[in-house]
Backbone as a ProteinNet text record, in pm:
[ID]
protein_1_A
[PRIMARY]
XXXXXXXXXXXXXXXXXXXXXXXXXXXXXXXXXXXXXXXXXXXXXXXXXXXXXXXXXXXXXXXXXXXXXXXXXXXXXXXXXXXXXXXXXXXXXXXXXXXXXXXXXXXXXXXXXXXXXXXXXXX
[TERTIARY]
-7910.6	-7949	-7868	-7928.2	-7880.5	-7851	-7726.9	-7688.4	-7811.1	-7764.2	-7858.5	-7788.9	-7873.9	-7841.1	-7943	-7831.3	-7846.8	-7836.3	-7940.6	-7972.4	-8022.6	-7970.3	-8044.7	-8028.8	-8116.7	-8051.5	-7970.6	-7934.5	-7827.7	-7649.7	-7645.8	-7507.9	-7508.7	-7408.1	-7410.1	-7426.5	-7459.2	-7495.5	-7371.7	-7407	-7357.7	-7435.9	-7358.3	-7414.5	-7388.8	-7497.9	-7432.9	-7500.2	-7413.9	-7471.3	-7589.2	-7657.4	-7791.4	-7763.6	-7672.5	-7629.3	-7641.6	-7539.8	-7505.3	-7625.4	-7711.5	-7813.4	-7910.1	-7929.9	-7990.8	-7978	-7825.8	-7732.3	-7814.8	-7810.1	-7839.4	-8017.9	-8090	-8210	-8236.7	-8154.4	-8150.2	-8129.1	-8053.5	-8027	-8116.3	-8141.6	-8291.8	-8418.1	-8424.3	-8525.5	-8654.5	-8622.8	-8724.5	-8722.3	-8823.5	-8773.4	-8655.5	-8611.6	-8531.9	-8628.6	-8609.1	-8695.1	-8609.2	-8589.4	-8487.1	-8544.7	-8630.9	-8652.7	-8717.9	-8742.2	-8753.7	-8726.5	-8786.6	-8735	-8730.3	-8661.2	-8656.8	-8704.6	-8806	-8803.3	-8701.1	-8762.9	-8647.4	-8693.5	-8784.8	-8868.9	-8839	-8780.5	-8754	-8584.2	-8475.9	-8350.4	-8310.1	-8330.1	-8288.8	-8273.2	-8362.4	-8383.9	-8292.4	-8303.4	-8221.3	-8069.1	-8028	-7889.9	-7899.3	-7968.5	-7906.4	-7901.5	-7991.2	-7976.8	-7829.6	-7806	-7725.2	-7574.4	-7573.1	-7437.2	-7427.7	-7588.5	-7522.9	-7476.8	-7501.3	-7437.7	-7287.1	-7215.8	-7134.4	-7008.8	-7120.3	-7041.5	-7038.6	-7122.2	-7091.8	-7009.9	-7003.5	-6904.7	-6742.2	-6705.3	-6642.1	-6538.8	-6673.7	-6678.5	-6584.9	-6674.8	-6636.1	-6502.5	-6464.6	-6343	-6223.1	-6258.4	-6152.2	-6150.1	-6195.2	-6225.2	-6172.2	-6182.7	-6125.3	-6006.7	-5944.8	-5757.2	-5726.6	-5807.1	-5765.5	-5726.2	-5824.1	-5799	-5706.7	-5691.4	-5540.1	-5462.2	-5426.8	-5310.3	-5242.9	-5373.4	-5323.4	-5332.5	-5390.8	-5336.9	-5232.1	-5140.5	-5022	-4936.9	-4955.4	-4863.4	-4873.1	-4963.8	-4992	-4934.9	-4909.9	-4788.3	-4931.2	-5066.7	-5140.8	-5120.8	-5207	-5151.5	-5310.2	-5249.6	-5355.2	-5325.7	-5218.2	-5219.3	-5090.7	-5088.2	-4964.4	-4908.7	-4809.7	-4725.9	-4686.9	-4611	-4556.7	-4627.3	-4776.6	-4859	-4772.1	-4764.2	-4744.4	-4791.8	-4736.9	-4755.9	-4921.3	-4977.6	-5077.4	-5210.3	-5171.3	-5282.6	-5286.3	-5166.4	-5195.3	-5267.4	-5229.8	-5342.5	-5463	-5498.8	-5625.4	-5682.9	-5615.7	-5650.8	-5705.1	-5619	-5633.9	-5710.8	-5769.8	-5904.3	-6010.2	-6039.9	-6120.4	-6213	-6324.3	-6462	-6533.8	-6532.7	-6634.9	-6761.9	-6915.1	-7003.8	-6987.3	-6895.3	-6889.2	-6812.6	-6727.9	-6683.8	-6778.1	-6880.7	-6975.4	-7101.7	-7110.7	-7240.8	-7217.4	-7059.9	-6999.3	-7079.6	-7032.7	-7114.4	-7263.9	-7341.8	-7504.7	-7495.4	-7415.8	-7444	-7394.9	-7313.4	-7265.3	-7388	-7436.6	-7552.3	-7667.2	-7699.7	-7799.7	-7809.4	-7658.9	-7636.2	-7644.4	-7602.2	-7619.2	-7764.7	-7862.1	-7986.8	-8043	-7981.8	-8123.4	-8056.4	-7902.9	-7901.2	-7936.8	-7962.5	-8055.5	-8234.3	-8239	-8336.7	-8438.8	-8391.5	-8411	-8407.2	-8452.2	-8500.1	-8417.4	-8388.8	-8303.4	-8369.5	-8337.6	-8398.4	-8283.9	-8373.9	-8284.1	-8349.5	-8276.8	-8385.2	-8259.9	-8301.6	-8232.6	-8226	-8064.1	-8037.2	-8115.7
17223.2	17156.8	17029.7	16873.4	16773.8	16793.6	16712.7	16700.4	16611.1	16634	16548.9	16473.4	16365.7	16244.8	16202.2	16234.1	16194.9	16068.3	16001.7	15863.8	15825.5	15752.5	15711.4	15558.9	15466.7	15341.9	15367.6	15520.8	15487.9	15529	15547.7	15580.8	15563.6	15588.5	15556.3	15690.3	15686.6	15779	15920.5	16012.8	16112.7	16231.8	16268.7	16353.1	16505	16602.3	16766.3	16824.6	16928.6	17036.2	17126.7	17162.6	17230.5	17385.7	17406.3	17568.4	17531	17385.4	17410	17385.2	17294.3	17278.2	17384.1	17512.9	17593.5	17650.5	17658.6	17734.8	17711.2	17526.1	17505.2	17510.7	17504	17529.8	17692.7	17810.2	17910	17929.1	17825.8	17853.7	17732.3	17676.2	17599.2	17681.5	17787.3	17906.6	17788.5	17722.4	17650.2	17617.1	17654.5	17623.9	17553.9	17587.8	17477.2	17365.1	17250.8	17132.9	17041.3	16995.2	16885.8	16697.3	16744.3	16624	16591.8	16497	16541.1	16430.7	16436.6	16400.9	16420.4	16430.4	16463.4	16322.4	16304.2	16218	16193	16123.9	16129.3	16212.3	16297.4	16377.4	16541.8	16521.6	16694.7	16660.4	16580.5	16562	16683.2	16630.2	16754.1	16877.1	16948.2	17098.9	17087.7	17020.5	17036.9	17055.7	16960.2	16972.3	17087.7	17139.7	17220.9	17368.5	17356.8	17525.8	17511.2	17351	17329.2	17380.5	17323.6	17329.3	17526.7	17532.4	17705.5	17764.2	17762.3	17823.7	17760.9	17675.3	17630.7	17671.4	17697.6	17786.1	17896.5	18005.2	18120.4	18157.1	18032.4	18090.7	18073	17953	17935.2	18069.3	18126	18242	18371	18365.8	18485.1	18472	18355.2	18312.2	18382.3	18306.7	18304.7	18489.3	18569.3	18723.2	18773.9	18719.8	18762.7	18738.7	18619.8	18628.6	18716.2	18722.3	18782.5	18919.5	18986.3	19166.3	19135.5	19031.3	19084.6	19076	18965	18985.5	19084.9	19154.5	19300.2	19387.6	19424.5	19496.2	19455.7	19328.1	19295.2	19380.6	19338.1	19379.8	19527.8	19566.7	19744.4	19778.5	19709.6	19769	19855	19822.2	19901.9	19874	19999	19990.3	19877.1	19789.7	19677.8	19531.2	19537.3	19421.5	19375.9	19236.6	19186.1	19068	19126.4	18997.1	18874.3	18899.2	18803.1	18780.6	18699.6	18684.5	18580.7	18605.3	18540.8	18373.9	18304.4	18185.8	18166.4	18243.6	18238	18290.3	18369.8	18421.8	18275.7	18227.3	18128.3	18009	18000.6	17906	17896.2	18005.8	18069.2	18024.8	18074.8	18046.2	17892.5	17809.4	17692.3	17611	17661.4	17595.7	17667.1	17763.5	17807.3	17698	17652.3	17566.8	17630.2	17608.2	17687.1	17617.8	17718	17626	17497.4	17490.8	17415.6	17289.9	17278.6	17196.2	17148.7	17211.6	17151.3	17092.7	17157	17089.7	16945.2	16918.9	16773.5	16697.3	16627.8	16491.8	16526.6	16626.1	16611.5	16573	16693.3	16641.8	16530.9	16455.7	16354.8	16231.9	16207.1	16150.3	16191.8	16308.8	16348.2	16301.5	16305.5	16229.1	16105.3	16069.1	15904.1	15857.4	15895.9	15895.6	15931.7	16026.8	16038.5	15935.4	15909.7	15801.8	15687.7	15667.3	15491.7	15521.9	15643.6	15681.9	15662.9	15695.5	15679	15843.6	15799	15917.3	15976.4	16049.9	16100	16157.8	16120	16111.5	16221.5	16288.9	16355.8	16369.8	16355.2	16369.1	16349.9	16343.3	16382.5	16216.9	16179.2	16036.8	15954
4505	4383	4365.2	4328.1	4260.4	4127.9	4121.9	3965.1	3922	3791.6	3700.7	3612.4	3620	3544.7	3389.1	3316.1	3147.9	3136.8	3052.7	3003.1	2867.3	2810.5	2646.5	2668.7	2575.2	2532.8	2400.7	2350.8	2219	2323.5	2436.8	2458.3	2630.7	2705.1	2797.1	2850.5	2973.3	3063.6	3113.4	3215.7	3253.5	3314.1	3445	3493.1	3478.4	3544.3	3454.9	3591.1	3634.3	3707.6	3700.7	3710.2	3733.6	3643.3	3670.7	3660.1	3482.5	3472.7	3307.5	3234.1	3312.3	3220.4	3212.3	3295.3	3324.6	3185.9	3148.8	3046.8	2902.1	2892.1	2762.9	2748.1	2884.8	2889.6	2791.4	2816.2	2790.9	2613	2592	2453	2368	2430.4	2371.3	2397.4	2483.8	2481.1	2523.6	2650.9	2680.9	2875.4	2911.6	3047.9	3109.9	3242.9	3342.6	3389.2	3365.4	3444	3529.4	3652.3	3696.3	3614.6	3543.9	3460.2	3353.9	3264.1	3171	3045.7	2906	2780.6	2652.7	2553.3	2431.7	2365	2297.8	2182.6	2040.7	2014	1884.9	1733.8	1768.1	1693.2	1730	1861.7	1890.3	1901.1	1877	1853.3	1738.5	1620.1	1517.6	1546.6	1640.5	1674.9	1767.7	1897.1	1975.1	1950.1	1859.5	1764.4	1736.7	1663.9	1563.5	1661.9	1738.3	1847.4	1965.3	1983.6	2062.3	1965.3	1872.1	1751.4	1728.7	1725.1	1626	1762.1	1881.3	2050.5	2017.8	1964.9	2085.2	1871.2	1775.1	1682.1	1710.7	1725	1824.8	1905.5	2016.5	2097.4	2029.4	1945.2	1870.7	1809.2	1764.2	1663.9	1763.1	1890	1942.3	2024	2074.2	2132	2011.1	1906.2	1820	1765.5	1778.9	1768.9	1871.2	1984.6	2091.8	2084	2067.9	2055.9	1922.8	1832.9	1728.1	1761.7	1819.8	1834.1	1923.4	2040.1	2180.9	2115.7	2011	1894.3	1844.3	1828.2	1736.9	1830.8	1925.3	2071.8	2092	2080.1	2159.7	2047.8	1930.1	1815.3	1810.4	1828.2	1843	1964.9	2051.7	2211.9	2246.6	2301.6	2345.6	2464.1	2560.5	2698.3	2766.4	2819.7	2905.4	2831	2699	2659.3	2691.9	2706.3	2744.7	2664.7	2634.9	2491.4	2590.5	2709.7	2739.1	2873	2914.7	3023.7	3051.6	3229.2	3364.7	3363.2	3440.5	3428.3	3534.6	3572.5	3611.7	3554.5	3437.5	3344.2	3220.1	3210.2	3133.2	3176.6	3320.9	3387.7	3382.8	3388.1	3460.1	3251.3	3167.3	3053.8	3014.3	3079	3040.9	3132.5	3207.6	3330.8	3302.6	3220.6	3179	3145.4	3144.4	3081.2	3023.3	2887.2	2779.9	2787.9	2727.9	2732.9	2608.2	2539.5	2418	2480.3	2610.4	2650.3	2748.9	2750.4	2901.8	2817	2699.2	2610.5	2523.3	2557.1	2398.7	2463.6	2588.8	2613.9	2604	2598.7	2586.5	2400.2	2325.8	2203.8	2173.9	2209.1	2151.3	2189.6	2280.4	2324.6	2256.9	2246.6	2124.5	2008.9	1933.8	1798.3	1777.8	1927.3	1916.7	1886.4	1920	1990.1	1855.5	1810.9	1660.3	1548	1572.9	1452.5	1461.7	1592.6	1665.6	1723.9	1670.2	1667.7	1835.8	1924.8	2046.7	2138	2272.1	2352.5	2432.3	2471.7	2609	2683	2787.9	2933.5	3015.6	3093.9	3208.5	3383.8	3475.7	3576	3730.8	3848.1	3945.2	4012.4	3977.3	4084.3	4168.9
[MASK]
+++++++++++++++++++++++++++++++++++++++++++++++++++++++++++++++++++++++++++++++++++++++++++++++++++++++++++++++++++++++++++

């Protein structure tokens, strides 16, 4: 698979892996296409299904440190107060879909406040 290349005249360009867009294809509940465009009439929706995913995951990240918290503070057995300098790594290379979706929304937003199209399609 080719990456794909994102285009508007409201922002400058960028490319995205296949897999991720597969991702946000999924949570737009609309086929995978390697090409493609949004008008500036289907922008709003797209926002707003793109924003409530990437509050979700938000949601559930922050639930998730919450309970290891209280596993750590509860001394349960599998939790660890003081993780290895390689679990913290591994923490911080982590890529959320909320970090793989900014540059599409931020190009999205651009695009409905200049009221313009985004384009996607293969180099």
């Amino acid at each position: 698979m080719a990456v794909l290349e994102f285009r508007s005249p409201a922002s400058g360009g960028f490319f995205m892996m296949p897999t991720t867009f597969q991702g946000i294809c999924e949570v737009l509940e609309r086929p995978y296409s390697e090409s493609g465009c949004w008008l500036p009439e289907d922008l709003p929706g797209v926002i707003e299904k793109l924003q409530a995913a990437v509050d979700r995951e938000k949601d559930m990240i922050d639930q998730g440190k919450k309970r290891e918290r209280e596993r750590e503070l509860k001394g349960y057995p599998g939790s660890n107060p003081w993780p290895d300098e390689e679990e913290e790594k591994k923490a911080l290379e982590h890529v959320t879909f909320s970090m793989r979706v900014f540059p599409l929304l931020e190009m999205l937003r651009a695009a409905q406040k200049r009221g313009k199209k985004v384009m996607w399609g293969v180099p």
